[in-house]
Residue, then its C-alpha position, 0 to 999 in steps of 0.5 A: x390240700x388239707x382243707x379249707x375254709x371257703x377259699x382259704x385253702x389249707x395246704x404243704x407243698x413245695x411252694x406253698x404252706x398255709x396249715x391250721x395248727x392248735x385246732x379245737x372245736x367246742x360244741x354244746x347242747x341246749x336246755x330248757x328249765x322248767x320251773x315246778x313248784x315246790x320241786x327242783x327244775x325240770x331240764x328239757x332238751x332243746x337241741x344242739x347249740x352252734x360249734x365255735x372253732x378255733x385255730x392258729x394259722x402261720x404266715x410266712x413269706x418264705x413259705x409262698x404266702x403273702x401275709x398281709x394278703x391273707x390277713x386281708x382276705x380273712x378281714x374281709x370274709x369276716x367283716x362281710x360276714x360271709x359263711x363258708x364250708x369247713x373241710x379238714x381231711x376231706x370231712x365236712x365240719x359244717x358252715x362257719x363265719x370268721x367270728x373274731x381274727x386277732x393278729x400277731x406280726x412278728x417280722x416286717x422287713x425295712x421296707x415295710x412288708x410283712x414277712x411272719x405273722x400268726x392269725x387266731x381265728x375263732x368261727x362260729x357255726x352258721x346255720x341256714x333257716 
């Protein structure tokens, strides 16, 4: 196991890959401007502001996963807005929800089933009150 996203396990084994590729996390700080007269602004610190990620995630029938499946579970974890723990390499990233999937299918055999496709997913930090 390489990680996971709530039950979305990241893992390679012999009958298995689902691994998270072009990985990035972006996160930023927030500020306050205070308007003085006559002066410049002053900046006060807020706080941190909430991490997005975003990763691509490869589906492949001949690599044990079922993509249409997979796809399916991301959709529904993103349009139930369910919040889950990141973990990669056995480190806590924080919570996150599904923010945004855009799917790619690339290959569907004659009868239909989806055998290759890519997820981009893009998280956003959730934090509880």
């Amino acid at each position: 196991m390489i990680g996971y996203l709530g039950d979305v396990v990241f893992e390679t084994s012999a009958d298995k890959v689902r691994t998270p590729e072009n990985f990035q996390r972006q996160g930023d700080a927030r500020f306050g401007t205070h308007e003085v007269a006559g002066q410049k602004p002053v900046l006060e610190f807020m706080g941190p502001g909430l991490d997005s990620v975003t990763m691509t995630i490869s589906l492949r029938a001949s690599l044990g996963v079922n993509p249409r499946g997979e796809i399916g579970r991301l959709r529904d974890m993103r349009d139930d807005g369910i919040y889950a723990p990141l973990i990669l390499a056995g480190r806590p990233l924080g919570t996150f929800v599904i923010e945004s999937i855009n799917e790619t299918w690339s290959q569907i055999d004659n009868h239909g089933h989806l055998l290759r496709a890519t997820v981009d997913l893009t998280l956003r930090e959730y934090v509880e009150e």
